[in-house]
C-alpha positions in Angstrom: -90.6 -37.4 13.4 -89.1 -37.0 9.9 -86.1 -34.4 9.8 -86.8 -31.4 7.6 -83.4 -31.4 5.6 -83.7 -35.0 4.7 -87.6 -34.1 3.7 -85.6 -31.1 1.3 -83.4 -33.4 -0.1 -86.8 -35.8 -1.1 -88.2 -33.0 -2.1 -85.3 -31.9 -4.5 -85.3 -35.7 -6.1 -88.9 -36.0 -6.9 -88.4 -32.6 -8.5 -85.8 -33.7 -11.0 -87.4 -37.3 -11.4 -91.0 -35.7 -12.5 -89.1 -34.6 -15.7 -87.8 -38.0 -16.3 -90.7 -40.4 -15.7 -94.4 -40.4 -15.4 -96.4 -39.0 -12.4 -97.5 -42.1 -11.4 -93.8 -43.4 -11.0 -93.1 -39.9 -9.1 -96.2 -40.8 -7.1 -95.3 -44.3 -6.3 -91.5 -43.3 -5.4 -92.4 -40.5 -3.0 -94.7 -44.0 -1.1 -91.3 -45.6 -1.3 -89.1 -43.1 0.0 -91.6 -41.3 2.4 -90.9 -44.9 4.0 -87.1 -44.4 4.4 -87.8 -41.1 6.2 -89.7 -42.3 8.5 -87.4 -45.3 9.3 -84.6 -42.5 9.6 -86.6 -40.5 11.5 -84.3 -37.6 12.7 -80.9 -39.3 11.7 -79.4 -36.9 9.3 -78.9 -38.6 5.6 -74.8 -38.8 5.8 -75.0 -40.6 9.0 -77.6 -43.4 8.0 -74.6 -45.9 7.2 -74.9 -47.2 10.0 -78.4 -47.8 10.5 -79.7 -48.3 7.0 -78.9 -52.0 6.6 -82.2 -52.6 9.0 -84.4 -50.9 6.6 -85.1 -54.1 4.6 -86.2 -55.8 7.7 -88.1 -52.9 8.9 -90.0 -53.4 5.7 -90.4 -57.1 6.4 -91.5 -56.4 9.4 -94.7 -55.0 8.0 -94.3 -52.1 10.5 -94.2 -49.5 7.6 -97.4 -50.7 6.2 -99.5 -47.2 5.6 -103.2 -48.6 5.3 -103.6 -50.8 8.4 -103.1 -54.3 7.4 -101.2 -56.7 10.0 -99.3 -58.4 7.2 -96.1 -58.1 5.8 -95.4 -56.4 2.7 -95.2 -58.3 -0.4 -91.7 -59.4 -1.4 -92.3 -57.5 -4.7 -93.2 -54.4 -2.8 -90.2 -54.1 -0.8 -87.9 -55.1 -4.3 -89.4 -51.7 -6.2 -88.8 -49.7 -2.4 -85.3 -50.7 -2.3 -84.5 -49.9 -5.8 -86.0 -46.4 -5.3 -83.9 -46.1 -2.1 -81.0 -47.1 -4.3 -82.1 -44.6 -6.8 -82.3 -41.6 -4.4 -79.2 -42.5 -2.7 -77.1 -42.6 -6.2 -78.7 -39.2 -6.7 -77.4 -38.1 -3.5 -74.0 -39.3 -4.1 -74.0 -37.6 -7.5 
């Protein structure tokens, strides 16, 4: 289960990233990120320190795949997720 305020916080990112970039990009970031809440689950955003350094290998693990496949994500794939996670969490901090 995804926590709602973490789910606001998204929310208020994509919101101020659709002015910047194309929807596409805002399309493709939401995948990224929708990933991260679902990892969290219902761990609050400023206490994720701890657990956040096994989101890279929850993504190698293949376990956040969303259409099915029993293969793990492409190292590509996980390169652009991580870079949106670094993105959100910069905006956060900011």
């Amino acid at each position: 289960m995804i926590l709602r305020s973490n789910k606001k916080l998204l929310d208020e990112f994509l919101a101020d990233l659709d002015d910047q970039v194309s929807e596409a990009s805002v399309r493709s970031t939401e995948t990224h990120l929708r990933a991260l809440l679902e990892f969290l689950g219902e761990t609050p955003l400023d206490q994720c320190a701890s657990i956040i350094k096994g989101y890279k290998n929850y993504l190698r693990s293949g376990m956040s795949r969303r259409d099915g496949k029993d293969k793990p994500l492409s190292a590509e794939y996980i390169r652009k997720n991580l870079a949106s996670v670094r993105a959100f969490f910069a905006w956060l901090r900011d």
